[in-house]
C-alpha positions in Angstrom: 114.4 133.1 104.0 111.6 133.2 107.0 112.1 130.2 109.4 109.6 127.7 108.6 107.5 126.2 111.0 105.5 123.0 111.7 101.8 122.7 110.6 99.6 123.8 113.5 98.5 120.7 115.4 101.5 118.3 113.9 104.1 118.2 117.0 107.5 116.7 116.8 109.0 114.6 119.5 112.2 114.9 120.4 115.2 112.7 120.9 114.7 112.7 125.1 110.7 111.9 124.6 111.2 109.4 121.9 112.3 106.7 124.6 109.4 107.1 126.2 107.4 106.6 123.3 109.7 103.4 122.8 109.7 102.2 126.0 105.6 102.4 126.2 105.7 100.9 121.9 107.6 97.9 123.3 105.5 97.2 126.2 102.4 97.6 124.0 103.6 95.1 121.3 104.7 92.8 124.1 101.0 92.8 126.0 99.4 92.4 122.7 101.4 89.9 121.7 101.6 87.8 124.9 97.1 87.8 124.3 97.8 86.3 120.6 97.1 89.3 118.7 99.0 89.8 115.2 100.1 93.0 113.9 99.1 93.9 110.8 100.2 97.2 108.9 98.2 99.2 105.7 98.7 102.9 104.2 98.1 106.2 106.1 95.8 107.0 102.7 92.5 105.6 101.7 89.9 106.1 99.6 87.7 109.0 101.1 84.5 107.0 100.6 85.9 104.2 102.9 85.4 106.7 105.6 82.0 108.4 104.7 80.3 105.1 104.3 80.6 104.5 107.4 80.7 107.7 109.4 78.6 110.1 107.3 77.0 111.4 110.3 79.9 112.1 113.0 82.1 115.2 113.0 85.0 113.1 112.5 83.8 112.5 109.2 81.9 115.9 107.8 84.4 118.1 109.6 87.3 116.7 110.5 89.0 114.5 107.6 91.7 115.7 105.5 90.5 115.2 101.9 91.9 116.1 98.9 92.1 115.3 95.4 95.4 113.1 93.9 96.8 113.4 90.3 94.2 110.7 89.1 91.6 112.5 90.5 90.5 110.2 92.8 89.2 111.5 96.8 91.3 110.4 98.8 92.1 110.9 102.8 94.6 110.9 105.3 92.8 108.0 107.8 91.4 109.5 110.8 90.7 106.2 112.5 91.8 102.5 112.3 89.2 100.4 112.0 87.7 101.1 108.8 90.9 100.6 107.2 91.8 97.7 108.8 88.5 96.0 107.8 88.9 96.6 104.2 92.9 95.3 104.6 91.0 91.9 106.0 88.3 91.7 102.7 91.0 92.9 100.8 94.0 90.1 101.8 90.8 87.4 102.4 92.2 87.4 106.2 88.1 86.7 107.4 87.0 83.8 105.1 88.9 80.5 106.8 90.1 82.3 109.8 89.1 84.3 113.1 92.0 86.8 113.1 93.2 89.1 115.9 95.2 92.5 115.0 96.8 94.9 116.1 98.4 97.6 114.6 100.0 101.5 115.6 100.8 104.9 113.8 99.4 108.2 112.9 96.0 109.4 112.1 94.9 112.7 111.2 91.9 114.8 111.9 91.1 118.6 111.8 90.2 119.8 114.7 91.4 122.6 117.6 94.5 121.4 118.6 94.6 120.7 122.8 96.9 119.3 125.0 96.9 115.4 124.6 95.1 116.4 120.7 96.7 117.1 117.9 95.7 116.8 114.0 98.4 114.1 113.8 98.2 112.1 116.8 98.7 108.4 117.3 97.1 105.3 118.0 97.9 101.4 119.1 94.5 99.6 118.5 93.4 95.7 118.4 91.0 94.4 116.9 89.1 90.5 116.7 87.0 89.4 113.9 84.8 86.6 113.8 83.9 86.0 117.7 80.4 86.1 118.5 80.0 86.1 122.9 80.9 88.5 125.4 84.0 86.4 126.1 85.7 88.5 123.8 84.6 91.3 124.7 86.2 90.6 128.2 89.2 89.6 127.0 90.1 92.6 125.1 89.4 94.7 128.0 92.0 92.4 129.7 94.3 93.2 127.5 94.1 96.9 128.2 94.4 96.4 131.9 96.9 93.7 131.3 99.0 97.1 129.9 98.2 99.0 132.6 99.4 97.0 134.9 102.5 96.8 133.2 102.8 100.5 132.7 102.4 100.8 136.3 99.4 102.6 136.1 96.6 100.3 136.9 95.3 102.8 140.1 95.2 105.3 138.1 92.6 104.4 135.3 89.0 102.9 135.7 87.3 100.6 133.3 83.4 102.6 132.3 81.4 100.1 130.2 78.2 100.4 128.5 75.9 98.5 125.6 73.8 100.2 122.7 72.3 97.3 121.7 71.0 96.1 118.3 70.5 98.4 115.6 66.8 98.4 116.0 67.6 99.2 119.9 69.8 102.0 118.8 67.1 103.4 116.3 64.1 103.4 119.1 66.8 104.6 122.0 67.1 107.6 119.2 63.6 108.3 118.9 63.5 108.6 122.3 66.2 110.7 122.6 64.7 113.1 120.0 61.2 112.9 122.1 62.8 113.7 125.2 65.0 117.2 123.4 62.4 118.1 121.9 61.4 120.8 124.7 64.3 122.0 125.0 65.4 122.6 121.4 65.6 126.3 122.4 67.9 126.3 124.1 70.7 124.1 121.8 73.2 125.7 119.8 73.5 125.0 116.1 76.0 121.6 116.2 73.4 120.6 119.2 70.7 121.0 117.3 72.6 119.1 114.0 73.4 116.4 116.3 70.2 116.1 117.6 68.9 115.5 114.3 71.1 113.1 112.4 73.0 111.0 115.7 71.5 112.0 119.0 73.5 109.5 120.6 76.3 112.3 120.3 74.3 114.4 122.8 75.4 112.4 125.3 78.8 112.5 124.8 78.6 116.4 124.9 81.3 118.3 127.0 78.5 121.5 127.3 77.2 121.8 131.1 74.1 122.9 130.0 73.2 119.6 127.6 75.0 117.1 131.1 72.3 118.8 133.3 69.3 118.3 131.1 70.9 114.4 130.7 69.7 113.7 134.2 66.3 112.6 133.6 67.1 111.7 130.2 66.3 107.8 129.4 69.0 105.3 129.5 69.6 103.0 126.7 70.2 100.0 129.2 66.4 100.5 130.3 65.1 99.2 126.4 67.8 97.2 125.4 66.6 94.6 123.0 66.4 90.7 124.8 69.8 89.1 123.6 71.8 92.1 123.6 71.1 92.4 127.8 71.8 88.7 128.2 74.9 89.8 126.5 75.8 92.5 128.3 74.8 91.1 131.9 77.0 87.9 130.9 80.0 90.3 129.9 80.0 91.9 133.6 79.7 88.5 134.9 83.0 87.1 133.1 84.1 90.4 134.1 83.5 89.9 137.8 85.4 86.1 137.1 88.3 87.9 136.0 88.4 90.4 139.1 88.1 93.6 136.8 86.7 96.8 138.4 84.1 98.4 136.3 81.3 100.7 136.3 77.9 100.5 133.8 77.7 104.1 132.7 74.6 104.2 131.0 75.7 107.3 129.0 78.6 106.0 128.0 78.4 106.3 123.7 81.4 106.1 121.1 82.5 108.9 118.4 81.4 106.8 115.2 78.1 105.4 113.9 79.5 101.6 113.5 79.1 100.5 116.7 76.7 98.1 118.3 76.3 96.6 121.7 79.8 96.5 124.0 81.2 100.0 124.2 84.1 100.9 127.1 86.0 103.2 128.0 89.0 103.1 130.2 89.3 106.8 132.0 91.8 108.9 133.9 91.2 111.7 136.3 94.9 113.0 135.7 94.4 114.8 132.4 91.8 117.4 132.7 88.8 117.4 130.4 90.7 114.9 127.8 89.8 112.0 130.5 89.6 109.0 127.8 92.7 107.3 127.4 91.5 104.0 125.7 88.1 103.6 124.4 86.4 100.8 121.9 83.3 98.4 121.3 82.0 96.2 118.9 80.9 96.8 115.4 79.6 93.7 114.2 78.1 95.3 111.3 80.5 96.8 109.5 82.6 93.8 108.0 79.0 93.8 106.2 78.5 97.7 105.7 82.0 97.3 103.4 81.6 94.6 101.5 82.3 91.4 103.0 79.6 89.1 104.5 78.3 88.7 107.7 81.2 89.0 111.2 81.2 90.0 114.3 83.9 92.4 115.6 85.2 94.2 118.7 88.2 96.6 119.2 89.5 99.5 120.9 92.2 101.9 120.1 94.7 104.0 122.7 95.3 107.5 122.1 99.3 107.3 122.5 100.1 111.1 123.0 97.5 111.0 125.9 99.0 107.8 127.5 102.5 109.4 126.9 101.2 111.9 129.2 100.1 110.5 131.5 103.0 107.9 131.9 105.0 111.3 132.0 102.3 112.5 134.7 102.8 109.3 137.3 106.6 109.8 136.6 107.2 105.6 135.2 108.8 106.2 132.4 110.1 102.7 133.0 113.9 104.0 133.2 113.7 105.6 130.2 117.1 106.7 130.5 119.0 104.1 131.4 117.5 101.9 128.4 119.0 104.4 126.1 122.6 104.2 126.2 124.9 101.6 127.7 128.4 103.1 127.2 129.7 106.4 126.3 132.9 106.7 124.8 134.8 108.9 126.6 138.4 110.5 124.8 140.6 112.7 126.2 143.0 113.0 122.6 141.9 113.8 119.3 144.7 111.3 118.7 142.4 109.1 120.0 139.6 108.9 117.7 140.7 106.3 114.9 141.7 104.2 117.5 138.5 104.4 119.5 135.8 103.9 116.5 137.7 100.4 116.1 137.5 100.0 119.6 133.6 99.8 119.4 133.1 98.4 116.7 134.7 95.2 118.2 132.5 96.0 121.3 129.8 96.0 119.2 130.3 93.1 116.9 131.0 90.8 120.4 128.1 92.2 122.4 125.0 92.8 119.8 122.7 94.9 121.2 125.1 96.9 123.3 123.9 100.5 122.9 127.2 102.5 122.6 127.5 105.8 121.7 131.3 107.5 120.7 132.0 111.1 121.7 133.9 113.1 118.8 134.4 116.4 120.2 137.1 117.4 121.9 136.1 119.4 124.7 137.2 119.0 128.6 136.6 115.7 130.5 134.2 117.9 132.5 131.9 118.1 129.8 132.2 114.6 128.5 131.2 113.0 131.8 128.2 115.7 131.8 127.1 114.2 128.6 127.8 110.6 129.2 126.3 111.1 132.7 123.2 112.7 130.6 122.8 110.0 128.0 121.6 107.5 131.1 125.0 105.5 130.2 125.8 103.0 133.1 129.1 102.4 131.9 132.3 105.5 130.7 134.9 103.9 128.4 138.1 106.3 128.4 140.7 106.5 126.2 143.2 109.3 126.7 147.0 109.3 125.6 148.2 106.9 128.3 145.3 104.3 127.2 146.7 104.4 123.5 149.9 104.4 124.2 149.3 101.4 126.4 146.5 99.9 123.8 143.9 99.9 127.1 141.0 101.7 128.2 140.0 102.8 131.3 136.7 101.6 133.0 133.9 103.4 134.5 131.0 102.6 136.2 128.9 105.9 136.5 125.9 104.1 138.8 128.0 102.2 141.2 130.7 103.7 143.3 132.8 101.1 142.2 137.0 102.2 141.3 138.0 102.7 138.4 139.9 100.3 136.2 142.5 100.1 133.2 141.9 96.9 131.2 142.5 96.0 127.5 140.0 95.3 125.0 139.3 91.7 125.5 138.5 92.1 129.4 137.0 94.8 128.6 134.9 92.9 126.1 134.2 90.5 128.6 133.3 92.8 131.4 130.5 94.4 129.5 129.4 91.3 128.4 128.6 90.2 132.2 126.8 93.8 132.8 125.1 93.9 129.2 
């Protein structure tokens, strides 16, 4: 038969970028955890409606979801966010009514689109959220967190912080008017999504990648110049905590998010490493849509970090945090086929007395050449050999493949107890 292929825009990753991925995962849930934030897990399908009822006017809704029908003939959809399904996981488990939770979760969404570099129709995302919180201390705090990873990515110089607010929803509704008014001359010369856009979320024209639309944006109006009274005490009180904490930041006044939920605080944190996909982190508060789905009345902010962009970029700035070396601790090196019953109880002892030890057994037998290639390779610090004087002797022979130390031909229990002062 043919040789079947992946789905366009669904990427595997393979073994030597999957402790990357790992490495950045463990940092992640180590950040979020160290600010207090709980993870919290729900299913990669929903209900299509969850989506549409609060989206129905943003291409990642009317073009881009993956909808079918199941046997039951209900609509159903692959997620393409995090938020909305996280919101109706809180009604759902009664995680708002006696408590101010904080979240965080990670894993695949889907969306149909033209697959780029750092986009794909699977791609992933690690997002927190915090219900329940009313000031702009929050707000600051979950823009800590981000930088809080950076820094311990080792990336911090090479992402800015871009903030912005839309204000209430009547602020949103009159800043859309006006951008409507101000378009309005010039409706000529959109093209037909433009022209959509411009009709049922304007706000989205400012987001637009199309030179022609960013140069007529110049002397178009900026949001933060009508902002309703509380939501610019808000917003000047955010970049004051802000300015406490030492943050850089820039107000970019056109600064908007892909979906219709959200209100007031919306950020961005940026890269200039990555070409036209510049946004590595981006979020804001929704304080409406606990509401919009059901539940009464809560306040809400969030962002969410596009992971295969991130993984680029970690890739780009070369910190893959050794990667390598937190793969495999000791390779099992054996120089007789004879070898090979002897060596698999070998490690399992090592393994029982040192948890955690990341050991890996080579059962080929090809030359010693090769083996140390592929022990070297794996990122092991440490070659255990067992040829036909170790098993005739019942020792092993001791490498250290970082160190220029010699060699040395112990038996199992100082063995044991060598690795146990290295690992």
């Amino acid at each position: 038969m043919p040789k079947i292929e992946s789905i366009r825009g669904m990427n595997d990753v393979i073994p030597s970028n999957v402790v990357i991925w790992q490495s950045v995962e463990k940092c992640i849930r180590s950040v979020f955890g160290s600010y207090g934030y709980e993870e919290i897990r729900f299913p990669l399908v929903e209900k299509a409606e969850l989506f549409s009822s609060v989206g129905n006017s943003t291409d990642i809704v009317t073009k881009q979801m993956y909808v079918f029908e199941d046997k039951g003939a209900t609509e159903i959809a692959l997620r393409p966010e995090g938020t909305a399904s996280c919101v109706r996981a809180c009604l759902e488990n009664d995680l708002l009514r006696v408590d101010s939770p904080r979240l965080w979760y990670m894993g695949p969404m889907f969306r149909y689109e033209r697959p780029q570099k750092g986009r794909s129709r699977q791609f992933h995302q690690a997002s927190l959220e915090a219900y329940g919180i009313e000031g702009p201390h929050i707000d600051a705090e979950v823009m800590l967190v981000a930088e809080s990873l950076w820094k311990n990515l080792g990336m911090i110089n090479s992402v800015r912080l871009e903030i912005n607010t839309l204000g209430n929803k009547q602020t949103k509704n009159n800043y859309k008017k006006l951008l409507q008014d101000f378009f309005e001359p010039f409706e000529k010369d959109l093209d037909q999504d433009s022209m959509r856009n411009l009709k049922q979320n304007p706000l989205r024209l400012l987001d637009s990648k199309s030179k022609k639309i960013r140069d007529m944006l110049r002397d178009a109006p900026l949001i933060t110049d009508h902002l309703d009274k509380d939501s610019a005490i808000h917003f000047n009180k955010l970049q004051d905590v802000l300015g406490l904490t030492g943050v850089s930041f820039n107000v970019n006044g056109r600064l908007v998010r892909g979906l219709d939920y959200y209100n007031r605080t919306v950020f961005e944190w940026k890269t200039n490493l990555l070409g036209a996909q510049d946004t590595v982190c981006g979020g804001g508060r929704y304080d409406a849509l606990v509401e919009e789905l059901g539940g009464t009345s809560c306040p809400a902010i969030g962002f969410s970090i596009g992971m295969e962009r991130l993984i680029l970029l970690v890739q780009k700035l070369n910190i893959e945090e050794d990667v390598h070396n937190s793969n495999i601790d000791c390779f099992f090196v054996c120089l007789a086929e004879t070898a090979f019953s002897q060596i698999i109880v070998y490690a399992e002892k090592i393994r029982k007395n040192i948890p955690g030890i990341k050991l890996k057994v080579n059962f080929e037998a090809t030359s010693a050449s090769s083996q140390f290639k592929r022990a070297d390779k794996s990122g092991a610090k440490i070659a255990l050999i067992v040829g036909e004087e170790e098993l005739k002797d019942n020792t092993i022979s001791f490498k250290d493949l970082r160190e220029d130390f010699p060699q040395e031909t112990l038996s199992l229990d100082k063995t044991i107890d060598k690795l146990s002062q290295i690992f």
